[in-house]
C-alpha positions in Angstrom: 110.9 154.5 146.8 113.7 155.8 145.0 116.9 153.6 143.7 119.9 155.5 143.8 122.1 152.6 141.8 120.4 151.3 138.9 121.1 147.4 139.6 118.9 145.6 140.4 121.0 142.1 141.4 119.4 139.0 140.3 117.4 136.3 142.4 119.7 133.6 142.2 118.5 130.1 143.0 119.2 127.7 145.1 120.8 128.8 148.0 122.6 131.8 146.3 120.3 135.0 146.5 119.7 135.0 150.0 119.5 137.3 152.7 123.6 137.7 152.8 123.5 139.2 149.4 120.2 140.9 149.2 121.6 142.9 151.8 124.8 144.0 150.8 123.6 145.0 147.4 121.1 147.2 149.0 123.5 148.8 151.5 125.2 149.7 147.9 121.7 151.2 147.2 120.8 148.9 144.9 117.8 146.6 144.5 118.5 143.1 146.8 116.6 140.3 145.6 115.7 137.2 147.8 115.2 134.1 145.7 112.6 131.4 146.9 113.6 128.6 145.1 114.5 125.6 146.7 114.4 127.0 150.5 112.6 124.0 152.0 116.3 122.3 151.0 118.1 125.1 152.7 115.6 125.1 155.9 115.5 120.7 156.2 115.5 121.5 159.8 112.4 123.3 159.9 109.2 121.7 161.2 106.6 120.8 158.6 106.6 119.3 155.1 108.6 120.7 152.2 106.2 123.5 151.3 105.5 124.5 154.9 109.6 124.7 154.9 109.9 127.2 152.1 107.4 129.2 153.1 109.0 129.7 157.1 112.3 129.8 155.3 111.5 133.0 152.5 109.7 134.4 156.5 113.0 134.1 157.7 115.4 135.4 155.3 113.1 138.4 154.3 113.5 138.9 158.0 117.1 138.6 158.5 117.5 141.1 155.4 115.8 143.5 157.3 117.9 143.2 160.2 120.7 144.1 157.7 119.6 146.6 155.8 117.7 149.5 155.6 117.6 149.4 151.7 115.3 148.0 149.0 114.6 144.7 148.9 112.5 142.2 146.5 112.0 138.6 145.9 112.1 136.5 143.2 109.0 134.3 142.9 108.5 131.8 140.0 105.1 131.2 139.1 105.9 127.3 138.0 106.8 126.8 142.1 103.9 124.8 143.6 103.6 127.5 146.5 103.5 130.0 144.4 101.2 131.9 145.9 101.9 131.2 149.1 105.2 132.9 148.6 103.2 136.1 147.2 101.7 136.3 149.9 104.3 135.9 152.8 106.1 138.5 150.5 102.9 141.2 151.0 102.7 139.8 155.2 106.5 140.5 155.5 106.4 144.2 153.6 109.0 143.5 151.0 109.1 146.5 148.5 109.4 144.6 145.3 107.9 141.1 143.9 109.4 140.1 140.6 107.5 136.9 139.1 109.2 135.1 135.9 108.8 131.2 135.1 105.5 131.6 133.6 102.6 134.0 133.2 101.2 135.7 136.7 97.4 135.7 135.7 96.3 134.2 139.1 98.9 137.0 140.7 97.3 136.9 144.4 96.8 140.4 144.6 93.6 140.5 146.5 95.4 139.5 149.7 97.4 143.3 149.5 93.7 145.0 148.6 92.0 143.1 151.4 94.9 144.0 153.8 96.7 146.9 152.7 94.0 149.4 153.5 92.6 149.4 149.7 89.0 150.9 148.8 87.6 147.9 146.9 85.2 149.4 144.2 83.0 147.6 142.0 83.0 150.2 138.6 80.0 148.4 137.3 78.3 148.8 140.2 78.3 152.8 141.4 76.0 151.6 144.9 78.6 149.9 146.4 81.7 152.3 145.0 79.8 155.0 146.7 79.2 152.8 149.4 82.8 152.1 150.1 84.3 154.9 149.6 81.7 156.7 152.3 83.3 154.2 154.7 86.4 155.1 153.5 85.7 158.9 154.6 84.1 158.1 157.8 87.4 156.1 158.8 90.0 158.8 157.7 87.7 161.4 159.2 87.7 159.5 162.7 91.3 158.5 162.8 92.4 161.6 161.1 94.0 159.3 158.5 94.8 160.1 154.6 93.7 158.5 151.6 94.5 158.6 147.4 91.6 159.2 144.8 91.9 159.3 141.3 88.8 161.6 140.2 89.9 161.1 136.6 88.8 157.5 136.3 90.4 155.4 133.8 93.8 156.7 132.7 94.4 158.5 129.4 96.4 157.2 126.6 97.1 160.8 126.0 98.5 164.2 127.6 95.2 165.2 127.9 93.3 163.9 130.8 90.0 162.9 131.0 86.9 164.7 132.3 86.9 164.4 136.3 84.1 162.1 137.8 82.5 163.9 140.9 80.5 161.9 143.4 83.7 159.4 145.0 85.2 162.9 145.8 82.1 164.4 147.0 81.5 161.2 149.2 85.1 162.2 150.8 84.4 165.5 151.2 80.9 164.9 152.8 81.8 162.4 155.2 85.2 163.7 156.5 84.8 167.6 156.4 87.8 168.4 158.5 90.2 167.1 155.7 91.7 168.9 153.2 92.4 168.3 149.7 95.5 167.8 148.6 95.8 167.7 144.4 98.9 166.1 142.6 99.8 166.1 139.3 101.4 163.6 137.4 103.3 164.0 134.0 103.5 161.8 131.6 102.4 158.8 133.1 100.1 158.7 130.1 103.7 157.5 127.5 103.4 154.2 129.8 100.6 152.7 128.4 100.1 154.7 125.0 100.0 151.2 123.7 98.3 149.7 125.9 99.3 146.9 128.8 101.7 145.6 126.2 104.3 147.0 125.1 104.9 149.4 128.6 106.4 152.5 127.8 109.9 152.2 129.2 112.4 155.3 130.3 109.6 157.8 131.1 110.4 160.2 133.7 107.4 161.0 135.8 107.1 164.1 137.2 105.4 164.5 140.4 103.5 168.4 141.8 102.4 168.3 145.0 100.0 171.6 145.0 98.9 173.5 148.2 95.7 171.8 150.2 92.5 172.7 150.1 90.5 172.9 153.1 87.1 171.1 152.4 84.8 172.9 155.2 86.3 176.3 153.6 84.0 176.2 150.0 81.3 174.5 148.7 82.0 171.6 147.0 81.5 172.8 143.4 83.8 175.4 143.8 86.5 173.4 145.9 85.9 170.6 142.8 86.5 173.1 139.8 89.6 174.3 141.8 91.0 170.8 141.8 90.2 169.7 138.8 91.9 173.1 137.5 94.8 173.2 139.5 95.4 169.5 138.0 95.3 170.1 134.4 96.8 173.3 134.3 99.8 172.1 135.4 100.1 169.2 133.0 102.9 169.4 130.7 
């Protein structure tokens, strides 16, 4: 996703930042923002109590955005609203490409519903049996529906330019179960200078820097070898 104007035009409630506005600030390639506030007003019509109203109303005019625009679109969810989650979660179902959540603190953020159904690998670090465990199902899917998946071999992320040691055996899972795939390694720069201090403050105005290397064909090397290479390939081109 890439924002070629830097606006992002605010979620204007009630009745303002709707799907008319959204949409013409991101046919200006800026960010258009859907505002949920107050929708079960707008949509009185609608079948159902208030709640149920909202919710089939943000459906709707995330939908008629859509039919507008080919742009980037968000909404703007307040965490004080009631049906709160319930309007994260038609967000995720309806595939908008930004949530922004103010009017409180988002610690009970639903994201579970977008790692139960946006084809996540939900690991358990405390508990390597089932990591390896999923991630071998992982493998055996992509390797039967010749499908592609992300793995970060170096764990946790490092506060500095220097990344950690790579962890092995959820790459060697992959590479077991799903020998026709190939290996694709990416480096990123200086993701690290966003959380240098932590969660709080983010590190704001980084550029990241994206290398997409050549693949690796798993079935071609052992898996030592094809490991080292990645790992390698990775660092090396850190900046």
């Amino acid at each position: 996703m890439e924002v070629k104007l830097p606006v992002i035009q605010g979620g204007m409630g009630v009745g303002v930042a709707l799907s008319g506005l959204a949409s013409a600030v991101a046919n200006k390639r800026g960010i258009g923002v859907i505002s949920c506030a107050g929708l079960g007003l707008i949509y009185h019509k609608s079948p159902g109590d208030y709640l149920s109203k909202c919710i089939s109303g943000l459906k709707e005019e995330i939908q008629k955005t859509k039919e507008k625009t080919k742009g980037i679109i968000g909404v703007n969810i307040m965490v004080a609203l009631t049906n709160y989650a319930d309007m994260v979660k038609i967000s995720i179902a309806e595939k908008v490409d930004v949530i922004f959540v103010g009017a409180g603190l988002p610690f009970d953020l639903p994201s579970s519903y977008n790692l139960n159904h946006g084809g996540s690998v939900l690991i358990n670090r405390k508990d390597p049996k089932q990591s390896l465990s999923a991630i071998k199902k992982m493998a055996q899917y992509i390797e039967a529906n010749k499908r592609t998946t992300v793995i970060f071999p170096e764990g946790k992320r490092s506060k500095t330019e220097k990344p950690r040691p790579f962890a092995e055996n959820g790459l060697k899972i992959l590479c077991k179960y799903a020998p026709s795939a190939y290996v694709v390694p990416v480096t990123i720069n200086n993701s690290w200078k966003m959380t240098k201090w932590g969660s709080f403050p983010l590190g704001i105005g980084n550029k990241l820097d994206f290398i997409i290397h050549a693949p690796i064909s798993v079935k071609n090397m052992p898996f030592s070898e094809l490991f080292e290479k990645t790992e390698r390939i990775i660092t090396q081109a850190i900046n």
